[in-house]
C-alpha positions as CSV (number, residue, x, y, z in Angstrom):
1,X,49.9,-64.7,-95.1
2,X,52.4,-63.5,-92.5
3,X,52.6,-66.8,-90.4
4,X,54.9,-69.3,-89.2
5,X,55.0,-72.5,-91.6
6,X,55.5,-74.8,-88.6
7,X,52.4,-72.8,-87.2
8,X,50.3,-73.9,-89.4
9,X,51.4,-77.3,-90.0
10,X,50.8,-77.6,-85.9
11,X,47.5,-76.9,-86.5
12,X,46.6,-78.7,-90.0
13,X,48.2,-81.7,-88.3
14,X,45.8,-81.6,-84.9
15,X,42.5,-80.6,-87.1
16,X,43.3,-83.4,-89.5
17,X,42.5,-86.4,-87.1
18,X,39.1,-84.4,-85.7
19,X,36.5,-84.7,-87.9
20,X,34.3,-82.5,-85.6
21,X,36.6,-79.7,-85.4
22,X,38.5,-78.2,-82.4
23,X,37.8,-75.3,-80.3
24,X,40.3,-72.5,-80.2
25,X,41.1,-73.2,-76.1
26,X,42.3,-77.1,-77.5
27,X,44.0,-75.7,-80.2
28,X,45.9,-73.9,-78.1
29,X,46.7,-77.0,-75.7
30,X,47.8,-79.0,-78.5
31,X,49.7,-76.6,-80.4
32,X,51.6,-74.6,-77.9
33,X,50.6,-71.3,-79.5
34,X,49.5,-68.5,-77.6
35,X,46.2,-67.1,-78.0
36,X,46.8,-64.0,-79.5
37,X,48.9,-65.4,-82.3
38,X,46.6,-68.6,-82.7
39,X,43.7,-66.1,-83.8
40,X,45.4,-64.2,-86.3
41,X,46.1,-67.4,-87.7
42,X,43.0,-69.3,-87.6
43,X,41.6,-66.1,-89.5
44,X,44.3,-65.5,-92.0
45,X,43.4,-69.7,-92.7
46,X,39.9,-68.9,-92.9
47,X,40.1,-66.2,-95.6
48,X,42.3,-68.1,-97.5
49,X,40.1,-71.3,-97.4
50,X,42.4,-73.5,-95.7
51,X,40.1,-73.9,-92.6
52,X,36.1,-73.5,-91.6
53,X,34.6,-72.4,-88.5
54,X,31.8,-74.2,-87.7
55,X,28.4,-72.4,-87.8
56,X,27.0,-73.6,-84.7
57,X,29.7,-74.9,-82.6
58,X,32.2,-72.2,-83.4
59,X,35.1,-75.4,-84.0
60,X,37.5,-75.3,-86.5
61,X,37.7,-77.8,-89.1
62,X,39.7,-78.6,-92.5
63,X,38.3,-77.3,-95.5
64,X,37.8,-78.4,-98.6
65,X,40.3,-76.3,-100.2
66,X,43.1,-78.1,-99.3
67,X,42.1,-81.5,-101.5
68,X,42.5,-79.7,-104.4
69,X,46.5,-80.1,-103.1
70,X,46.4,-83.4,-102.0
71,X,44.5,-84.9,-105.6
72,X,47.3,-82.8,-107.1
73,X,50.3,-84.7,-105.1
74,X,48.8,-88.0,-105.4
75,X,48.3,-87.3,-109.8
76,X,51.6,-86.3,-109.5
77,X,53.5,-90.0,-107.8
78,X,55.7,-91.6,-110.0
79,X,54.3,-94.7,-108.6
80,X,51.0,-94.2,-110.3
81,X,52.4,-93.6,-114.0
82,X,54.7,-96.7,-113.5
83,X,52.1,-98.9,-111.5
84,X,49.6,-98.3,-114.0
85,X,50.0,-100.8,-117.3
86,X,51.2,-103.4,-114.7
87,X,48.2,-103.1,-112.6
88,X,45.9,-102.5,-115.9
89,X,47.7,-106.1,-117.0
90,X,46.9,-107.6,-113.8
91,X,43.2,-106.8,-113.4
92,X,42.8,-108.4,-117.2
93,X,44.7,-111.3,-116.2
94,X,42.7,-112.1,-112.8
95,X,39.1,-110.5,-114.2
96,X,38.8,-108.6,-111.3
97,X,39.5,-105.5,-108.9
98,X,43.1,-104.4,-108.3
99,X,43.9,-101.9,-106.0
100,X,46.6,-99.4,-105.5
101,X,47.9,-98.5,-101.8
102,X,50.6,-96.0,-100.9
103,X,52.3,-95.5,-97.7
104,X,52.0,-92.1,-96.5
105,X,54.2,-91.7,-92.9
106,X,51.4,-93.5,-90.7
107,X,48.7,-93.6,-93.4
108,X,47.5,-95.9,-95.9
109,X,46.0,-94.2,-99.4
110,X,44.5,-96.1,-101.8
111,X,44.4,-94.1,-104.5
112,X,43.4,-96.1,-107.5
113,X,41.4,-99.2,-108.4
114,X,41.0,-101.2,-111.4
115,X,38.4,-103.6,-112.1
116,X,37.9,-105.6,-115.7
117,X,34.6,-107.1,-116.6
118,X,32.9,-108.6,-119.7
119,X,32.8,-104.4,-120.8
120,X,36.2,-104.0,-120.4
121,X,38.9,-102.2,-118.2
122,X,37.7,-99.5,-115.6
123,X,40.0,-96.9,-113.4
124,X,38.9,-94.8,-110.4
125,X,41.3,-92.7,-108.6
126,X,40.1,-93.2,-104.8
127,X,42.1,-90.7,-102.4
128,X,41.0,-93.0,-99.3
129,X,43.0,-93.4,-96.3
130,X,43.4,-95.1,-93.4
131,X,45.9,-96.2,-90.2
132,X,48.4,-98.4,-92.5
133,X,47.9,-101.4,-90.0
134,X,44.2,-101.3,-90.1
135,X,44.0,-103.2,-93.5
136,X,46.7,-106.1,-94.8
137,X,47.7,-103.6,-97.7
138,X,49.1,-101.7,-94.7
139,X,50.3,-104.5,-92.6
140,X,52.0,-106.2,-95.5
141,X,54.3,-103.1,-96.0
142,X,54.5,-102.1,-92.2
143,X,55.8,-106.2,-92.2
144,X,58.7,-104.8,-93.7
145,X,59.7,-101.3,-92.5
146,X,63.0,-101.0,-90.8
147,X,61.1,-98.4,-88.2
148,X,59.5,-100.2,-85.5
149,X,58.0,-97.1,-83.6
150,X,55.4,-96.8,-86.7
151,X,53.7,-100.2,-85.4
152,X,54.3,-99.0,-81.9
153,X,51.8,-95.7,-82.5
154,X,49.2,-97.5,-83.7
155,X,48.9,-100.5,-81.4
156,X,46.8,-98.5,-78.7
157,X,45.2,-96.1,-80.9
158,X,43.5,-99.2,-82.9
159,X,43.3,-101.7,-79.9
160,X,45.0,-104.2,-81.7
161,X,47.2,-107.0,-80.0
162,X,50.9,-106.6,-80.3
163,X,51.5,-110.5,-80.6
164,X,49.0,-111.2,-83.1
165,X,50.2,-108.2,-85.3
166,X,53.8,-109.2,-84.6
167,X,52.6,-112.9,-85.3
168,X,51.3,-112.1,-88.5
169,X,54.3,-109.9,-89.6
170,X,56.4,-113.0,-89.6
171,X,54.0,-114.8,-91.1
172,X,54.1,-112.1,-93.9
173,X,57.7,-111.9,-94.4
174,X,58.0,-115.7,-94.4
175,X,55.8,-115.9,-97.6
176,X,55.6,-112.8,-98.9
177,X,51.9,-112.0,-99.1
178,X,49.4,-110.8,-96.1
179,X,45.5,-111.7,-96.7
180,X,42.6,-110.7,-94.9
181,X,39.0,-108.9,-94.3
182,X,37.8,-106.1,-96.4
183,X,36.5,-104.4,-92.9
184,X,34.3,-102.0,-95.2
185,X,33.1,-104.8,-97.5
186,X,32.3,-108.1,-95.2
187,X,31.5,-110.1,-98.0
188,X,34.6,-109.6,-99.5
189,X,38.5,-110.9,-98.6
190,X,41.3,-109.5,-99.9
191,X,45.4,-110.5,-100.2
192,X,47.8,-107.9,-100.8
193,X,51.7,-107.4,-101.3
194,X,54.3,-105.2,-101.3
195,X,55.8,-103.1,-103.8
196,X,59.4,-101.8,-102.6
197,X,62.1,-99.0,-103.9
198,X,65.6,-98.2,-104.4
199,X,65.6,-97.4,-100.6
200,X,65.0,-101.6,-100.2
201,X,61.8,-100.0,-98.3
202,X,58.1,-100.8,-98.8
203,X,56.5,-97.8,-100.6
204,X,53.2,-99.4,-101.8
205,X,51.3,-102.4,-101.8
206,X,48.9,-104.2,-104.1
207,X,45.7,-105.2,-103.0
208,X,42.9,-107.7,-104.6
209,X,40.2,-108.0,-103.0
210,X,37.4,-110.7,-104.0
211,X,33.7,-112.1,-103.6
212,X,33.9,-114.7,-101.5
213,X,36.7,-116.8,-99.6
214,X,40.5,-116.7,-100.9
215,X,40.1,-120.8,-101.8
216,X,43.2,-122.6,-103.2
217,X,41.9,-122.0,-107.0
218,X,41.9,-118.5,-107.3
219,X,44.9,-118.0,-104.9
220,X,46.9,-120.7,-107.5
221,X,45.8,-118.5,-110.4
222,X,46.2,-114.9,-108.9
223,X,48.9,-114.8,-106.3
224,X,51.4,-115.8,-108.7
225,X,50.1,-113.0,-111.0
226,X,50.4,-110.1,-108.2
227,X,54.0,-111.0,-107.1
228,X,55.1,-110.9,-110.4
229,X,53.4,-107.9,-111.1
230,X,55.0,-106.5,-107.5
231,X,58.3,-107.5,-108.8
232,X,58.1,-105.8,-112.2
233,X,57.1,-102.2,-110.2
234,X,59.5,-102.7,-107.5
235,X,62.5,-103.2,-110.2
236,X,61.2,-100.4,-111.8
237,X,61.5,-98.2,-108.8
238,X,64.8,-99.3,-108.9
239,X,64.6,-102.2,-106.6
240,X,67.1,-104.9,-106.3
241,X,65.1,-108.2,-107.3
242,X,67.4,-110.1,-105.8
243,X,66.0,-108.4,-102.4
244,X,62.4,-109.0,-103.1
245,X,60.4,-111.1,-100.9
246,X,59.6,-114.6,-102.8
247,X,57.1,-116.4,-102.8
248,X,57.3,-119.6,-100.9
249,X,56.3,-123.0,-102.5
């Protein structure tokens, strides 16, 4: 395909947050790139899978092409292969669900989830993503991140109050932990914490979500577990422990 890479990425990037598509006149608007040239793209995308006209509307969309590349990227994060017999540990230790949340830019993915029962230890690979301060896995790394203007691009897109985020941000890096709603799942609360790098950044966080309220039993018995668990990955991503947020008592 004869095409501009930043071309394309311009439109991958504006079709990726429409789930019903865009019309080629909006493309155009958004991407800056004249008609003529927008077309030969959209159809050199087209017969290369990338992109999908829709049948009735005539709008553009993402196809399904492209997760073939994105399950490959996520299979191949270090963070997964060294995550993984902590996280397996973990979810035997707490008999329950542990989940596995990667910052991507603006984006939360959780992309694996363990769970241990009376049958044993289960894994399933997720791929699901959202805006990283729309759940605390995301607002317990965002708590950390030295770039400020990530919180500031989501505040009006998700309606949510700058205090109260900024409130509990402090409130996260005080203690070390965030805990909250599993908005999908309203039965179900969650805490999470964060997993950092060599960079001294958050990269990840760990999530356990549970039946029922976060009572003082089960937070004495599993929050001890997950920040040691969070401290074991982080010095394995090469981490300074000394750095690592503790856990206040």
């Amino acid at each position: 395909m004869a095409m501009s890479v930043s071309r394309v990425f311009k439109v991958l990037d504006e079709l990726s947050g429409e789930p019903q598509g865009l019309a080629v006149s909006e493309l155009i608007k958004r991407t800056g790139v004249a008609r003529a040239s927008l077309s030969r793209l959209l159809a050199d995308l087209t017969s290369e899978g990338v992109i999908r006209a829709d049948a009735e509307s005539g709008q553009y969309l993402l196809n399904i092409a492209l997760w073939k590349y994105g399950v490959a990227a996520i299979d191949q994060l270090q963070i997964r292969s060294i995550s993984w017999p902590h996280l397996a540990a973990l979810s035997q230790d707490t008999l329950g669900y542990v989940n596995l949340m990667v910052r991507v830019e603006d984006y939360l993915l959780t992309c694996e989830s363990l769970n241990t029962t009376d049958r044993g230890l289960t894994s399933t690979l997720l791929y699901r993503r959202s805006p990283l301060l729309a759940s605390v896995g995301g607002r317990v790394i965002t708590a950390y991140l030295t770039d400020s203007s990530v919180i500031e691009r989501q505040f009006d897109t998700l309606g949510l109050s700058e205090q109260d985020i900024l409130r509990e941000f402090e409130t996260i890096r005080s203690i070390g932990y965030g805990m909250g709603a599993v908005s999908s799942r309203p039965t179900f609360n969650n805490f999470a914490v964060p997993i950092f790098d060599k960079t001294c950044e958050p990269v990840a966080a760990i999530s356990i979500p549970r039946f029922g309220p976060l009572d003082d039993e089960f937070m004495g018995r599993a929050l001890p577990l997950a920040m040691d668990t969070s401290h074991r990955i982080s010095a394995e991503l090469g981490y300074d422990p000394s750095h690592l947020a503790t856990l206040a008592v």
